[in-house]
C-alpha positions as CSV (number, residue, x, y, z in Angstrom):
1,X,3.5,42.4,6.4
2,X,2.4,43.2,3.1
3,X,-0.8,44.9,1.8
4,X,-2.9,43.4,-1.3
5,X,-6.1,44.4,-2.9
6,X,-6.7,47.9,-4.4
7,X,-6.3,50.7,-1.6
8,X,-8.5,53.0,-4.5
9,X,-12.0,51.4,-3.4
10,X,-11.1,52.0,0.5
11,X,-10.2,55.9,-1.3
12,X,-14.2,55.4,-3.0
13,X,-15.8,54.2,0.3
14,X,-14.6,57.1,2.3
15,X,-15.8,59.4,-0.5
16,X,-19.3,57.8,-0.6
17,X,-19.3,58.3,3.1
18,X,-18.8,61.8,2.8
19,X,-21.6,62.1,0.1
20,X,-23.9,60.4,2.1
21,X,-23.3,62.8,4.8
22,X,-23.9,66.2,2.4
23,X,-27.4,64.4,0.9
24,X,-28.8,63.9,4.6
25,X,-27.6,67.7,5.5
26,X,-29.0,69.0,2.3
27,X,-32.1,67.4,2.9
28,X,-32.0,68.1,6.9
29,X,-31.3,71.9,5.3
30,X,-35.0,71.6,2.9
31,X,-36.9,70.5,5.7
32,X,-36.3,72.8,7.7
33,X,-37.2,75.8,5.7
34,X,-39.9,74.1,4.6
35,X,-41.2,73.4,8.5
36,X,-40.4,76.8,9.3
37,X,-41.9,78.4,5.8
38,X,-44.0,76.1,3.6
39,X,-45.3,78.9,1.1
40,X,-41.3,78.6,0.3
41,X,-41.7,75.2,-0.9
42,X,-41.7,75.9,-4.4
43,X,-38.0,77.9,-4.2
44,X,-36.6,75.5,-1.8
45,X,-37.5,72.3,-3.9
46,X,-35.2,72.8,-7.2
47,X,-31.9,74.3,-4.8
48,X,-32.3,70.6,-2.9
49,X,-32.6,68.6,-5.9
50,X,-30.1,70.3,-7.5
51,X,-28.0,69.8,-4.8
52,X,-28.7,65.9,-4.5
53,X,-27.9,65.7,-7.7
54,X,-24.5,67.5,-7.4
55,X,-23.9,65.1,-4.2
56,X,-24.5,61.8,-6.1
57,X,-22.8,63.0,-9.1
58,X,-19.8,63.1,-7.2
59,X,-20.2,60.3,-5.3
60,X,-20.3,58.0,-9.1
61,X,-17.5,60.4,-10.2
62,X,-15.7,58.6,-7.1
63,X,-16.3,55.6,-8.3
64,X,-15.4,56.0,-12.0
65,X,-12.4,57.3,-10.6
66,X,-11.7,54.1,-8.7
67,X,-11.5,51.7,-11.6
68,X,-10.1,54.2,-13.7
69,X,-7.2,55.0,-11.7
């Protein structure tokens, strides 16, 4: 039994899986200092963006990586 098709976009879905799974605990991690301290709002707001934004660029460096390669 032989395999065809590109095994580098199975690699890119399990890596979109895992970023998936650090936005919704980065998130999970914002709301919940936020429910638990709202007047730190403002401190908590840029760390969770900036860690989205560290979580999707990964995820499209994934998939760069999966054409690329």
């Amino acid at each position: 039994m032989e395999i065809s098709g590109n095994l580098n976009l199975i690699g890119y879905g399990l890596a979109s899986i895992g970023s998936a799974i650090g936005v919704g605990l980065i998130f999970a991690a914002y709301i919940n200092g936020v429910a638990r301290q709202p007047e730190a709002q403002r401190i908590l707001q840029p760390i969770a963006l900036l860690g989205f934004a560290l979580a999707e660029a990964l995820a499209i460096l994934g998939l760069v990586f999966a054409f690329v390669l």
